[in-house]
N, C-alpha and C positions, 0 to 999 in steps of 0.2 A: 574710451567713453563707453562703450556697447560693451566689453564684459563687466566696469565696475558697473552697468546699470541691472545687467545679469543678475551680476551675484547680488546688489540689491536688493533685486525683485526676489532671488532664490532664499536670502534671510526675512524676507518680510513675510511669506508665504509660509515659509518651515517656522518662523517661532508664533503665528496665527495659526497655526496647524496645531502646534502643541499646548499652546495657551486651554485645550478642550483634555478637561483630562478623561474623557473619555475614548479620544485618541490614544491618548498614551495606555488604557488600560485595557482598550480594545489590540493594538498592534502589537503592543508588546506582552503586559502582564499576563493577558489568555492565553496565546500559544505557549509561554516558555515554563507554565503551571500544565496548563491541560495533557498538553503530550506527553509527559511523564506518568501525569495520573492514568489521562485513556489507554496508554500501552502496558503500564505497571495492571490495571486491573485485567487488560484483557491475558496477557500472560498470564498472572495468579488463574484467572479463570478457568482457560483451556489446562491446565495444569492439573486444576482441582476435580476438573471434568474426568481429565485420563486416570486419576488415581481414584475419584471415584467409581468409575467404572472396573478398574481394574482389582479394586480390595470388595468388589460387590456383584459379581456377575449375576444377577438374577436372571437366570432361563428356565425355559419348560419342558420338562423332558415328559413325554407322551412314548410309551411301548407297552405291548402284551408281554409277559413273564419279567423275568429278570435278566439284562442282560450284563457281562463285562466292563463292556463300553459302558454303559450308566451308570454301575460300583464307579469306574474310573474317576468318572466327571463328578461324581459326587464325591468321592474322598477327596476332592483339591478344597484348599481352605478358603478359596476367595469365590469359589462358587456358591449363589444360595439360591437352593431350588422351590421354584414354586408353583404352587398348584394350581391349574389354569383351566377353565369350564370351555374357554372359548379362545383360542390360541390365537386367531385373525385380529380380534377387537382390542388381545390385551396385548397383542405387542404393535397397533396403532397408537395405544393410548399411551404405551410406555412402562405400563405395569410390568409384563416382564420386555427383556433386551432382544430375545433372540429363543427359539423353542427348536428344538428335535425330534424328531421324527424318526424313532429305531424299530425298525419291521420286526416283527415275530423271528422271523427265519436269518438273525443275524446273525448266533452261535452256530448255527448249523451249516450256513454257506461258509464261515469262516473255519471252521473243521474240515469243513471239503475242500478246503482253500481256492474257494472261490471270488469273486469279485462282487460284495454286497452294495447296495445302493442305500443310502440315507438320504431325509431332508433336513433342512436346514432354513428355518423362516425369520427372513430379521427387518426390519425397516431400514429401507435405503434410502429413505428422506430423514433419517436421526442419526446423527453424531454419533451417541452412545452406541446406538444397538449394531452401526456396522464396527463398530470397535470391539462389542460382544462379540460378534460373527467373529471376527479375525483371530481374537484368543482362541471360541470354541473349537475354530478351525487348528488352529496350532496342539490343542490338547488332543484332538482326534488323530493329528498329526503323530504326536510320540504315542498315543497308543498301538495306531497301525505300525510303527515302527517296530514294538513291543513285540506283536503277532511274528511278523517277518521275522527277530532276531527269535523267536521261537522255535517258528519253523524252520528255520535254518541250522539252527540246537539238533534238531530232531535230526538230520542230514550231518551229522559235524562238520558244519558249515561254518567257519567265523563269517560273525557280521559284516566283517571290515571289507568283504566281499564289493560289498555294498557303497561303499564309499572309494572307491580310487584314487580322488583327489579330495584336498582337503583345505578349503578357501580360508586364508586369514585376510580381513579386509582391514586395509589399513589407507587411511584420509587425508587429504592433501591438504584440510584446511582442519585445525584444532575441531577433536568433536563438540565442545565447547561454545564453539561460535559457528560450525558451520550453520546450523539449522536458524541461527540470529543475523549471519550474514545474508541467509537467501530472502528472509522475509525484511531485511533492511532494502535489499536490491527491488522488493515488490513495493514497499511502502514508503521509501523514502520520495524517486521520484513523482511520485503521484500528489504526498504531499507538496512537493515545493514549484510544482506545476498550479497546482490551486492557490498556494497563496502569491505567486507570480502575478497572479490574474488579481485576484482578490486584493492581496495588498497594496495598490497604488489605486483602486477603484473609488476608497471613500476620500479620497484627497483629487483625484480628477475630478470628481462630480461637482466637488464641494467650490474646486478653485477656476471651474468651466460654469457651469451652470447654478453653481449656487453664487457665483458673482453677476451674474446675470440677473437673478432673481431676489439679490439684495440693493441693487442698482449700482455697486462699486463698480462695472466691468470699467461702464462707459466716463466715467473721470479718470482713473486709471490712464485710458486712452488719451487722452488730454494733456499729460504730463509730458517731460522731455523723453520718457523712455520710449523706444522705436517698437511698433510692433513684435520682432524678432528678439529684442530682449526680453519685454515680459512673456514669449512663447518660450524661452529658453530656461528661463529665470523658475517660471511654472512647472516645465517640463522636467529641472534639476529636482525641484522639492518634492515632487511626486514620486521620483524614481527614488531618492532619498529618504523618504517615507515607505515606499514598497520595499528596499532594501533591506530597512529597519525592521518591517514588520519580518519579511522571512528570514532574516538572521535570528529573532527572538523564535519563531517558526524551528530553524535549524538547531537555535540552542535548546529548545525544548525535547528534541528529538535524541541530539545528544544525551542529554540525561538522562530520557529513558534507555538511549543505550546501553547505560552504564550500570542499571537495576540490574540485580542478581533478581531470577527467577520473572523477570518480565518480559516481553513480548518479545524480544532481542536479545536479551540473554548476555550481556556484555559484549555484542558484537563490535563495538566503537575500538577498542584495540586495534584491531584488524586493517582500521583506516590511519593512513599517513598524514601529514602533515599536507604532502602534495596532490594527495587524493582531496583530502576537503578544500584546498583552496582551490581547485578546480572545481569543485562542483558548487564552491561560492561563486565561483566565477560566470559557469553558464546558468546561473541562477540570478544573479544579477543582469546579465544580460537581456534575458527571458520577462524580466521586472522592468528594462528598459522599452521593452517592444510592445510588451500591453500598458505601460505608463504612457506610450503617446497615441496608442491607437482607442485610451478610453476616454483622452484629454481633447484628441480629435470631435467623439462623438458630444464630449462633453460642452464642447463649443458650440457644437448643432445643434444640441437639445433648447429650448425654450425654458426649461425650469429643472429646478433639480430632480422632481419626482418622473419629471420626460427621462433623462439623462439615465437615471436607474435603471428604466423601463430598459431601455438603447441598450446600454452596457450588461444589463445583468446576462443575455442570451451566449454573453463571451465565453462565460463559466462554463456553461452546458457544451459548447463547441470543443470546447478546448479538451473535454472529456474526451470525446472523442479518437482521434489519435492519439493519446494517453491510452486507453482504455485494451486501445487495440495492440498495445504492445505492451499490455499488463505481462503479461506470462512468458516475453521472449527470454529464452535462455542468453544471459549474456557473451557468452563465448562461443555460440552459434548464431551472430544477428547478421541478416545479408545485406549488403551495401545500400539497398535498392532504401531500403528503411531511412538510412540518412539522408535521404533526400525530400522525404516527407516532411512539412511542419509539425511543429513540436513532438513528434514523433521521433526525429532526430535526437533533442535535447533526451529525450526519456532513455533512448535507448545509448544513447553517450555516455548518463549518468548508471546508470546498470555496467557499462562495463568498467567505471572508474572505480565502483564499490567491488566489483569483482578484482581490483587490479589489471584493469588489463587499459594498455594504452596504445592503441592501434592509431598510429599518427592521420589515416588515411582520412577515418572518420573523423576523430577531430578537426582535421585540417574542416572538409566538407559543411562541420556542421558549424564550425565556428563560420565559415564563409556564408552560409544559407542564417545565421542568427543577425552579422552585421547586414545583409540583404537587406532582413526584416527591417530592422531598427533603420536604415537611411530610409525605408520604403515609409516608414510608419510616421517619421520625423517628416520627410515632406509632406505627407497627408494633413498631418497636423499643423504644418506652416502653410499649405493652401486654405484650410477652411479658417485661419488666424486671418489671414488674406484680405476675407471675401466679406465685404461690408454688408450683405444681405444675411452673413448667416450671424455673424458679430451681433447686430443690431435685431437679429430673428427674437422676436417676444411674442 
């Protein structure tokens, strides 16, 4: 009797859930469009950033006479130099990237073979102009190298002096996908921690406090079904609805994985079959722990615009230990970590995309996730309970 009344309650709830098609365009249709497009632009972006800075270096080269160094940098074809009243203002504003500063006395220390000093002014709050630094630096680079295999000439010195060893780097992950692999590991968990949260929030509000606030709760109550059914019943279509929402979430992400030249770069390759079903896996879970701890508050609240108020603060928390294990290197994360709330999942999910399946951590976080979810589930069948807070208007 108690599960056919469950799953009652769990179809009556999910196809009144869906019946709003702005459910359905809000949980599904936005993430599994958006994330392709948000990542596809922001890769073209960053792309079009580096090539234009790269086929356009605009600097300001400042020296008395003529020196080598300045011939050099100006016969490259992607430099274009330009002329600068006020070196400070115009590489704040961005007019030029980055300016130089070549003393008088650079030929002449450099025939003495001495060690000359140059400046080098760029803005380290812009993107571009420490990108300009890095090039100009590189070109100062093989000039000075130029000097050295000179004066080495001079000495019949081979260059090769110079060099001893000679590094060929070669990459354990396709060059291809590595640099779409590392920012999947940055961005995907952070994504599906947010819509964890978010996606079971407007169907908790809606099926706690907004039956409260349409008067359905209290008939409901009345009927053959037992308390703990319709908390179960409730509790299935939320998580079922959160689920939905970050699988259109997941498949959105997918996609953009799959763009040539976007944000990822086709890093989805790289993921196995058992790799995403685990991280569908603690991602459903994660869906199941905020679907009753929002269904909880959702029962507390007196209306639905209370219930938002309650819930929405979950968002902001849950950054948090997210937040803080933005930047862990996957293959160096310390135990200590998994034992933190959602801090765990994040850092679980970082090593699943890197490959790496460390049973230890699993084992741990899968333990501290069902914790949650039995913790969160009686919460929510106490205040289901408590005929003061039922009845709270």
């Amino acid at each position: 009797m108690g599960s056919k009344v469950t799953f009652l309650v769990f179809k009556k709830e999910l196809m009144d859930t869906f019946r709003d098609r702005k459910t359905i365009i809000i949980s599904i249709l936005i993430p599994l469009i958006l994330f392709p497009v948000l990542f596809g632009v922001i890769g073209k972006s960053m792309d079009k950033t580096e090539k234009a800075v790269e086929n356009n270096l605009k600097i300001a080269i400042v020296e008395k006479g003529q020196s080598n160094l300045a011939q050099f940098l100006k016969s490259q074809k992607n430099i274009n130099i330009i002329q600068s009243n006020n070196i400070e203002e115009d590489v704040k504003s961005g007019k030029v990237l980055a300016a130089l500063y070549i003393p008088e006395n650079l030929e002449e220390g450099i025939a003495k073979e001495n060690t000359v000093n140059i400046n080098l002014t760029y803005d380290n709050s812009s993107q571009q102009s420490q990108m300009a630094m890095a090039a100009i630096k590189s070109y100062i680079d093989a000039y000075s190298k130029e000097v050295v295999s000179e004066r080495l000439g001079k000495r019949n010195i081979s260059g090769d002096i110079l060099n001893p060893i000679n590094v060929e780097l070669k990459t354990s992950v396709k060059e291809s996908e590595g640099f779409g692999k590392y920012m999947l590991s940055l961005m995907l968990p952070l994504m599906l921690v947010i819509y964890s949260v978010s996606g079971p929030m407007g169907a908790a509000v809606d099926l706690g406090a907004g039956e409260k606030e349409r008067g359905t709760l209290e008939p409901l109550l009345t009927t053959q079904a037992g308390r703990m059914s319709l908390l179960w019943g409730k509790f299935l279509a939320i998580t079922s609805l959160g689920l939905i929402t970050t699988l259109a979430s997941l498949g959105g992400l997918f996609i953009a994985m799959k763009q040539k030249g976007g944000l990822f770069n086709g890093a989805s390759g790289s993921l196995s079959t058992a790799t995403i079903l685990l991280i569908g896996l603690v991602t459903l879970l994660l869906t199941m722990v905020f679907g009753a701890l929002e269904l909880s508050v959702s029962i507390y609240a007196r209306s639905f615009k209370e219930a938002q108020t309650y819930i929405s603060p979950l968002m902001i928390i849950s950054f948090v230990p997210t937040y803080a294990t933005y930047m862990l290197d996957a293959k160096n994360i310390e135990t200590f970590y998994f034992h933190i709330p959602l801090a765990n999942a994040v850092c679980l999910l970082k090593e699943f995309i890197s490959g790496i399946y460390n049973y230890t951590h699993i084992a741990i976080t899968f333990g501290w996730i069902a914790f949650y979810i039995l913790a969160s589930v009686f919460f929510a069948r106490y205040m289901f309970s408590r005929e003061e807070v039922i009845f709270r208007t």
